[in-house]
C-alpha positions as CSV (number, residue, x, y, z in Angstrom):
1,X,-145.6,0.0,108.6
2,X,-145.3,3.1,110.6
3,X,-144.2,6.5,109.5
4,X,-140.8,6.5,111.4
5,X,-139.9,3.1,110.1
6,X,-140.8,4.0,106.5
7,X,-138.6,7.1,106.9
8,X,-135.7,4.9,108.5
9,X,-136.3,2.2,105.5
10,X,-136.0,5.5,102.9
11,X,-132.3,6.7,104.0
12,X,-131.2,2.9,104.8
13,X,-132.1,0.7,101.7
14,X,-130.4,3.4,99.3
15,X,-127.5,3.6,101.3
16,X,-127.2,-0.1,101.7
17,X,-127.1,-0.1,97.9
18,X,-124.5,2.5,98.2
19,X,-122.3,1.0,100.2
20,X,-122.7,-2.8,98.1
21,X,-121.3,-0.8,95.2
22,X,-118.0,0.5,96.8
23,X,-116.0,-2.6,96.7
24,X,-117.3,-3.4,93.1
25,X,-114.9,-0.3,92.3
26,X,-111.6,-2.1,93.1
27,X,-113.1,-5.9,92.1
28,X,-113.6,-4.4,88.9
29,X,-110.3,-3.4,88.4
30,X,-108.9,-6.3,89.7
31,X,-110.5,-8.5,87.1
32,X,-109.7,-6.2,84.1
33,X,-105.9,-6.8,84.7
34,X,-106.4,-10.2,85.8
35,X,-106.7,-10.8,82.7
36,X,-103.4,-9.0,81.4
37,X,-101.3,-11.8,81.7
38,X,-99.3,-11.0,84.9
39,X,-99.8,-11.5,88.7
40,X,-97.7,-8.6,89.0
41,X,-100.7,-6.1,87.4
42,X,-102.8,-7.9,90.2
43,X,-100.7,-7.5,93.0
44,X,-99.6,-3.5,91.7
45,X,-103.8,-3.0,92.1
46,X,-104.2,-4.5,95.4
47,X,-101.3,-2.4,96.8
48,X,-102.5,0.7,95.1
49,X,-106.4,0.0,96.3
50,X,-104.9,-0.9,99.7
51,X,-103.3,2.3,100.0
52,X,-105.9,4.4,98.9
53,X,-108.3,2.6,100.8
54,X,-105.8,3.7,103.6
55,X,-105.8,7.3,102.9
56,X,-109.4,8.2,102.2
57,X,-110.6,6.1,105.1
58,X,-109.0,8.4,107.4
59,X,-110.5,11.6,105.7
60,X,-114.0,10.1,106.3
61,X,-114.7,12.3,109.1
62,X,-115.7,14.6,106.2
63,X,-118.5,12.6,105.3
64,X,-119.4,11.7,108.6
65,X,-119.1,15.3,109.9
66,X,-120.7,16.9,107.3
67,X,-123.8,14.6,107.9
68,X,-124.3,15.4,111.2
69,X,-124.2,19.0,111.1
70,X,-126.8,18.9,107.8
71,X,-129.1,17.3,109.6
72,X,-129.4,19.7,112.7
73,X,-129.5,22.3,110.1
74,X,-132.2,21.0,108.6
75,X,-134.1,19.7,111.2
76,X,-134.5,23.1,112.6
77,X,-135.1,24.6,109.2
78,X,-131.8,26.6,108.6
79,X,-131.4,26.3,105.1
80,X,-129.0,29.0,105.1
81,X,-126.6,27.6,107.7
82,X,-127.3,23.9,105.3
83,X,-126.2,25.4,102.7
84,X,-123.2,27.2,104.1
85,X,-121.8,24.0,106.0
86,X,-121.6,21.9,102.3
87,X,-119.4,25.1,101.4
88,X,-117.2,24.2,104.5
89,X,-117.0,21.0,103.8
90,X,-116.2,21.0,100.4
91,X,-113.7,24.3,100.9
92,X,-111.8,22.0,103.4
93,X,-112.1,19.7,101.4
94,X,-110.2,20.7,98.3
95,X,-107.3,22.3,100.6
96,X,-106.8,18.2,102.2
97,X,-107.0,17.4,98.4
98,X,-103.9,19.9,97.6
99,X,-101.9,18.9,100.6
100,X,-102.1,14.9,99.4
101,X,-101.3,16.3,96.1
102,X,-98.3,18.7,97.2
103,X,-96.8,15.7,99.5
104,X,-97.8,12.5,97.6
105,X,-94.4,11.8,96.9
106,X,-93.4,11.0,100.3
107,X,-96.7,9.7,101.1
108,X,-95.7,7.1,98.0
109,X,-91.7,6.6,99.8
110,X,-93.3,6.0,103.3
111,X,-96.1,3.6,102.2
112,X,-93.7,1.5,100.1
113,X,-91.3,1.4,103.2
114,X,-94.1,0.0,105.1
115,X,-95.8,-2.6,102.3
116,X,-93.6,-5.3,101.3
117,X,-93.9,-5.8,98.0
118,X,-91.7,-7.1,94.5
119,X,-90.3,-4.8,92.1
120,X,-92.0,-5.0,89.4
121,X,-95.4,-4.5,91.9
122,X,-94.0,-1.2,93.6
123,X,-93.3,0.0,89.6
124,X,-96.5,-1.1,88.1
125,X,-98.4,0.7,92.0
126,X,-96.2,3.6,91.9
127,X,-97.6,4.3,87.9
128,X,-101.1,3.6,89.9
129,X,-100.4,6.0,92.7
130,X,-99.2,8.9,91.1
131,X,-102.3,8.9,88.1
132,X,-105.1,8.2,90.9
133,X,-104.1,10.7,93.3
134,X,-105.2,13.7,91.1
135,X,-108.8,11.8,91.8
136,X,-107.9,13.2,96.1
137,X,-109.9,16.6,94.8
138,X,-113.3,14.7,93.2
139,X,-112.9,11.7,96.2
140,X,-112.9,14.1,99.2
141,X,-115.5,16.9,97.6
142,X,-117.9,13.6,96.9
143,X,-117.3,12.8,100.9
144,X,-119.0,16.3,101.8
145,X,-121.7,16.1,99.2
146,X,-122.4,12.7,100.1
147,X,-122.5,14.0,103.9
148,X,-124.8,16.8,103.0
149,X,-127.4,14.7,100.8
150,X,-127.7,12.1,103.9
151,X,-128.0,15.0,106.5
152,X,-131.0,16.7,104.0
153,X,-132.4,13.1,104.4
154,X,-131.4,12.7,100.7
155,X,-129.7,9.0,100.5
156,X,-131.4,8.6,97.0
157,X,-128.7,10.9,95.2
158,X,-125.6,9.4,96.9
159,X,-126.7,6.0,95.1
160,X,-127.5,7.3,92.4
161,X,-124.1,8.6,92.3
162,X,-122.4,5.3,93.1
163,X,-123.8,3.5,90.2
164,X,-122.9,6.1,87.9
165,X,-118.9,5.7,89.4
166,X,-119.3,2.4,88.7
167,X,-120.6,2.1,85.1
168,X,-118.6,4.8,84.2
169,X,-115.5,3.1,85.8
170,X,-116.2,-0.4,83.8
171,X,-116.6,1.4,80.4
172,X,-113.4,3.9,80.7
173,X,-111.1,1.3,81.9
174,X,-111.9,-1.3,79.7
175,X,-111.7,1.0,76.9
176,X,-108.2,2.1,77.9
177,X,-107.0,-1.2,78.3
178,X,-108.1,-3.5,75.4
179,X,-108.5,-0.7,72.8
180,X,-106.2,1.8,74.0
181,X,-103.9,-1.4,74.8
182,X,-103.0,0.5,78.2
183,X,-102.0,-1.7,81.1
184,X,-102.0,-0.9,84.9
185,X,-102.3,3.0,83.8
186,X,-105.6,2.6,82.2
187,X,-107.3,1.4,84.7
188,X,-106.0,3.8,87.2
189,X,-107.0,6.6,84.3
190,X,-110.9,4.7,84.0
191,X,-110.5,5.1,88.2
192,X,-109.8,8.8,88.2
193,X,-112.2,9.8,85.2
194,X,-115.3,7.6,87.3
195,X,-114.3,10.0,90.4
196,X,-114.7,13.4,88.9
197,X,-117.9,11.8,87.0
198,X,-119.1,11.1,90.3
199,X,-118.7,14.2,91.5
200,X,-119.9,16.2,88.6
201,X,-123.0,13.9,88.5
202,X,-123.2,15.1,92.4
203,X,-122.5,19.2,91.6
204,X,-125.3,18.6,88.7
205,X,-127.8,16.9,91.2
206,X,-127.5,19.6,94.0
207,X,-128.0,22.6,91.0
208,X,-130.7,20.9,89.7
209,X,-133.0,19.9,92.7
210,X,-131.5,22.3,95.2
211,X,-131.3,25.3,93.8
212,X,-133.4,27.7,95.9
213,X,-130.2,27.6,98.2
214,X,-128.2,29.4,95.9
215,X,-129.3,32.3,97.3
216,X,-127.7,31.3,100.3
217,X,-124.3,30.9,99.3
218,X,-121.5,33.5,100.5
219,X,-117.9,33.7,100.3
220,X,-118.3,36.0,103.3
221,X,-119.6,33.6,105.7
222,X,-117.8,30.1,104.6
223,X,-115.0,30.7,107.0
224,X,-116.7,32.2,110.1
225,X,-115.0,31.7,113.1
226,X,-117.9,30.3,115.2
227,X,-119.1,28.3,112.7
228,X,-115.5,26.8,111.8
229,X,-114.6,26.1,115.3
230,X,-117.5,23.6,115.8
231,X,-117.1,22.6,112.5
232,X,-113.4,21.2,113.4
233,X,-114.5,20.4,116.9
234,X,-116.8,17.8,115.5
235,X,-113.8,16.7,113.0
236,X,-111.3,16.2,114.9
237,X,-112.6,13.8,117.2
238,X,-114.2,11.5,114.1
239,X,-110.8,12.2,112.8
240,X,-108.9,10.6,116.3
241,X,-111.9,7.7,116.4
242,X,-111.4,6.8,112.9
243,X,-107.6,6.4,113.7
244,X,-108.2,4.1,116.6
245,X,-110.4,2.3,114.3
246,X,-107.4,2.1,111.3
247,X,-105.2,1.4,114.2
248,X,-107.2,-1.7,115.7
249,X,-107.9,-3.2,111.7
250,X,-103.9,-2.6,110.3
251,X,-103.4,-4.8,113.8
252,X,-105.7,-7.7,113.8
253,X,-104.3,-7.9,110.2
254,X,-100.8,-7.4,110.3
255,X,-100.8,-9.9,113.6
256,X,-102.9,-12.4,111.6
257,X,-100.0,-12.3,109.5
258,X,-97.3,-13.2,111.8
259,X,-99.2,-16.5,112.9
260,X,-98.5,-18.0,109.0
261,X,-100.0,-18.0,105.5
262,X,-102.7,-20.1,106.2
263,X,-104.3,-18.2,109.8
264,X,-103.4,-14.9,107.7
265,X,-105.8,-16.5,104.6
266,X,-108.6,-17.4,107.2
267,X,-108.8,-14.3,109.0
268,X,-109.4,-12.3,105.5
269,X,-112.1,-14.7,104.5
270,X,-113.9,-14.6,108.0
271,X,-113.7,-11.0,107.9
272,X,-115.6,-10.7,104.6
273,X,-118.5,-11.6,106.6
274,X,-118.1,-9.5,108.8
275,X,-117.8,-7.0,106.3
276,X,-120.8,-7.8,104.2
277,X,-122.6,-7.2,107.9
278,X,-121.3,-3.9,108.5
279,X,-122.5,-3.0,104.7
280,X,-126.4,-3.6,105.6
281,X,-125.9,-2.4,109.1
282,X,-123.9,1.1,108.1
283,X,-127.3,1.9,105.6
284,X,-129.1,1.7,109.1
285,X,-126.7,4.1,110.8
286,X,-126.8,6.4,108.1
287,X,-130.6,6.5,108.7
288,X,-130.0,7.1,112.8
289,X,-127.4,9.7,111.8
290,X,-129.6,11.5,109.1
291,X,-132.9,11.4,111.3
292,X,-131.4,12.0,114.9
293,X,-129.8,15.1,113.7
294,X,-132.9,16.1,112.4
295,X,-135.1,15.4,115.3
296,X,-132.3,17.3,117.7
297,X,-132.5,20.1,115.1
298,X,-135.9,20.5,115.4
299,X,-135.9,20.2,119.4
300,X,-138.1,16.8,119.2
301,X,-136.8,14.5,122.0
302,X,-140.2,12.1,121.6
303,X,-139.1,11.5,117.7
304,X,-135.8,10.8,118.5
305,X,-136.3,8.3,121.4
306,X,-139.2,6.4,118.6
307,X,-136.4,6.4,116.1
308,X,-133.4,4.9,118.4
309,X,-136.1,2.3,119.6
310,X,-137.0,1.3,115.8
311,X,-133.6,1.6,114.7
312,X,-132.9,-0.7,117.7
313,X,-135.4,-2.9,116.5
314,X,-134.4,-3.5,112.6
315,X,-130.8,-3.9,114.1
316,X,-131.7,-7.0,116.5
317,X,-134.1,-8.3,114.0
318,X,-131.3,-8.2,111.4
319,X,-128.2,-9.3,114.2
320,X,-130.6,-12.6,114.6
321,X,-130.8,-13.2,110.9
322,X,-127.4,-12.8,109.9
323,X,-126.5,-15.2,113.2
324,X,-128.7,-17.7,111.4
325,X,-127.8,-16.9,108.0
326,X,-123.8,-17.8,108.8
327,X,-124.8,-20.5,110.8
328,X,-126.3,-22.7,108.3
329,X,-124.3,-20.8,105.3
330,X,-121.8,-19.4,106.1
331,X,-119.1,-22.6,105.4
332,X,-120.6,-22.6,102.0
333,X,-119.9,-19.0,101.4
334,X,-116.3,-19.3,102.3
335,X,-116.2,-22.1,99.7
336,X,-117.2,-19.8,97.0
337,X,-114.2,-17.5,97.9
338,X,-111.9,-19.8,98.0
339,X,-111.2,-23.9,97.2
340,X,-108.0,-24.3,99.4
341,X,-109.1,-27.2,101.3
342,X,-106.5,-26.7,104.3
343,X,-107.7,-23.0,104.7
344,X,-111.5,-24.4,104.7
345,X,-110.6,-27.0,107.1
346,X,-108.5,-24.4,109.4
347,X,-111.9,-22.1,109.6
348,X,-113.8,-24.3,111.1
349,X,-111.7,-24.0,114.4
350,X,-112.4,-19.7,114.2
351,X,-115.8,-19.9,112.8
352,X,-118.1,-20.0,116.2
353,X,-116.0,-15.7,116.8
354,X,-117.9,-14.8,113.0
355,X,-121.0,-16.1,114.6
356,X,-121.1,-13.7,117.6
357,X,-120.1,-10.5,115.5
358,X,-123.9,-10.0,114.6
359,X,-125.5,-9.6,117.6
360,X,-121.7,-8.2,119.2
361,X,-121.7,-5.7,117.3
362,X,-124.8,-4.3,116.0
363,X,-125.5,-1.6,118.5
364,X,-121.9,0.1,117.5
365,X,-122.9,0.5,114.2
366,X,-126.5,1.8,115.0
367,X,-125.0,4.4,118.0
368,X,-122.2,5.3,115.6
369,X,-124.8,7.1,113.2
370,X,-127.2,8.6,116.0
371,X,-124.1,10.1,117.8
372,X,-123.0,11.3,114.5
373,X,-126.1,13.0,113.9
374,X,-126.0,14.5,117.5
375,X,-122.7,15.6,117.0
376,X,-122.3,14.2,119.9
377,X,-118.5,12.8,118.7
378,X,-116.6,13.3,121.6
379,X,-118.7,10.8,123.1
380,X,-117.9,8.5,120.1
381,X,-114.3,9.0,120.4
382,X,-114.0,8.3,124.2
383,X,-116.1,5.2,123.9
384,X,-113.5,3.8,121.0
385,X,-110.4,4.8,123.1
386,X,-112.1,2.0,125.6
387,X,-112.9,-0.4,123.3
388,X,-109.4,-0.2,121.4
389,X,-107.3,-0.4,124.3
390,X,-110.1,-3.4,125.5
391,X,-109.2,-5.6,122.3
392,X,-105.0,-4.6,123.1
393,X,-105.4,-5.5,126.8
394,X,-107.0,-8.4,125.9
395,X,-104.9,-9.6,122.7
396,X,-101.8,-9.0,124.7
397,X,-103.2,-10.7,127.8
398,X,-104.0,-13.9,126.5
399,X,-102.1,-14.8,123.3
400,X,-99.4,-16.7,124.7
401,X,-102.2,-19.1,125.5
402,X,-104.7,-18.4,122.7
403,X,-102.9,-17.4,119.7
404,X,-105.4,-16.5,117.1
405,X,-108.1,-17.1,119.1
406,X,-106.8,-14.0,121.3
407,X,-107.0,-12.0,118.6
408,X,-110.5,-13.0,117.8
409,X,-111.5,-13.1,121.5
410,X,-110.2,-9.1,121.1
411,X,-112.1,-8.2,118.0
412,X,-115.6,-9.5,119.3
413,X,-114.9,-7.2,122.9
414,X,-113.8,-4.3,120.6
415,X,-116.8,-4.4,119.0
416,X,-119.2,-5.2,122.2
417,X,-117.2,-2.3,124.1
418,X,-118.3,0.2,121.2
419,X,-121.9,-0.8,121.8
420,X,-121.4,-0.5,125.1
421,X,-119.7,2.5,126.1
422,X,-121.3,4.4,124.2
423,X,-124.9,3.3,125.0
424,X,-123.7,4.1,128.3
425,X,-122.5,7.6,127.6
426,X,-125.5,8.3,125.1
427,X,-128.1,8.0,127.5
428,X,-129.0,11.2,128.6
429,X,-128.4,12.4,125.2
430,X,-131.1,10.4,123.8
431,X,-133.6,10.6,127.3
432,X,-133.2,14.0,128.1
């Protein structure tokens, strides 16, 4: 194997392991008050995960932004200017984490305007809400260490950190609940005691292994204009992208929705798959985003075109065996999610969309994390402004026809549009 793919195998499979364990945060929850007696404790969850999920998804530009910058910093061997942009980060971090805590009463009133939901399910969420939002501090500072590790070509730690959440997670909330006899609250306290272990575990891990940069740490210098300015620059537009991208999924969701219970039920289980794609294929971005900014850093265009190419490489190799892997199992994973034979049946006429989004949409993901780690985000955001008003053109154009099948026929030329665009865009970025 050859030293760039070995170094692109080193970032992605731990980060591929990271990103496996996110959803086992909420599933774990879900099951401990499944078994409370109630649908209403289940439903309370899913509203409260939902809405979280909502929040924090939009601050990801943290994360994202944070990476990019590292890596450039590192790649050209300014520790001190590494070290400073984790302090911007997580600075701006913890003022984002006092504004949702200052406002997250009307965040609560707005959101429950917006979700429809029972009674007893906006009580039991709102009890949810208001114990899981003192986590906004530990959630958002783990986004800019989590940034920082990945952009120091560190994706080890971030999994490392992950597990811990989750085990940490399991044992608190089950304690709280079946010995502390707690209910909805206990989990949401297990939730907000695995956050600030995560980012404790995270604070203890950078001391420990990275502490020859403590010299480099100044008050003085976290808010310099310069540096702030591109530090927002490069925010913002991950910020406007990632609402496009909110925007696009709340849609093909919502609309999913107003075509009946059962299209709404198939769309959600199709989508798992493409969900459990975009897990392995985000580890492979991280790795373009971790190593492209480093390779710009260090003013190495020959690297940087050998690791799009490999990156390129894993991602077709891996579009092809995910194509394969849905065409001959895919049916039978949907019948491990659910045993509603009408909603089975009803996927079969959607199912041929789920086996284009591999090869569709691989080259999104991959140029999502190289122009991350170029900083090269306006480019991202103009190439998502295309493919988001694509998949509304397109939805819109053809649904009196189509139906559903609009809305797929949307989703798979959102995604190739991404690709696209921004391959377009990126090429004298990457070739220059």
């Amino acid at each position: 194997m050859t030293p760039i793919n070995k170094q692109i195998l080193h970032i992605a499979i731990p980060s591929i392991v990271s990103n496996i364990t996110v959803p086992l945060l909420g599933l774990v929850d879900v099951t401990i008050v499944g078994h409370l007696g109630s649908a209403s404790y289940i439903g309370a969850i899913a509203v409260g995960g939902m809405l979280f999920s909502m929040i924090y998804w939009i601050f990801g530009f943290l994360r994202m932004g944070t990476g990019g910058l590292t890596a450039q910093a590192y790649g050209s061997h300014n520790l001190k200017e590494a070290t400073r942009i984790l302090q911007r980060s997580i600075a701006v971090s913890m003022l984002l984490a006092l504004a949702l805590l200052i406002l997250q009463y009307p965040i609560r009133v707005i959101a429950f305007l917006i979700i429809d939901a029972s009674p007893d399910v906006r009580q039991l969420a709102a009890s949810y809400f208001h114990i899981c939002i003192w986590g906004a501090p530990a959630t958002l500072g783990l986004y800019g260490f989590t940034g920082w590790f990945i952009g120091m070509q560190n994706s080890r730690f971030p999994m490392f950190i992950a597990i811990t959440q989750n085990i940490v997670n399991i044992a608190a909330s089950l304690f709280f609940v079946f010995a502390l006899g707690m209910k909805v609250e206990g989990v949401a306290l297990g939730t907000l005691i695995a956050q600030y272990a995560g980012l404790l575990m995270a604070y203890l891990l950078w001391l420990r292994y990275y502490r020859p940069l403590r010299k480099h740490l100044s008050r003085k210098h976290i808010f310099e204009r310069e540096a702030m300015v591109r530090f927002f620059q490069v925010n913002r537009d991950i910020f406007l992208r990632t609402l496009c991208l909110v925007a696009v999924t709340v849609f093909f969701t919502s609309t999913g929705a107003a075509y009946g219970d059962v299209t709404l039920a198939v769309n959600t289980l199709l989508m798992q798959l493409f969900t459990l794609f975009s897990y392995i294929m985000d580890g492979f971005a991280y790795a373009g985003e971790a190593l492209s900014g480093k390779h710009i850093g260090a003013n190495n265009r020959t690297a940087l075109r050998l690791t799009v190419r490999n990156l390129f490489g894993w991602g077709l190799a891996l579009a092809l065996m995910f194509t394969l892997l849905y065409g001959i199992g895919g049916k039978g994973f949907l019948r491990l999610l659910t045993n509603d034979e009408q909603v089975i049946l009803a996927s079969a006429t959607y199912f041929y969309w789920v086996l284009a989004i591999p090869l569709v949409g691989f080259s999104a993901f991959l140029l999502d994390g190289i122009c991350i780690g170029a900083t090269a985000t306006r480019l991202m955001l103009r190439a998502m402004i295309v493919a988001s008003a694509g998949f509304f053109l397109v939805y819109y154009g053809f649904r009196s026809s189509l139906g559903n099948h609009a809305l797929w026929m949307a989703f798979i030329l959102y995604l190739l549009l991404r690709g696209v665009v921004q391959a377009i865009l990126s090429r004298r970025l990457i070739n220059k």
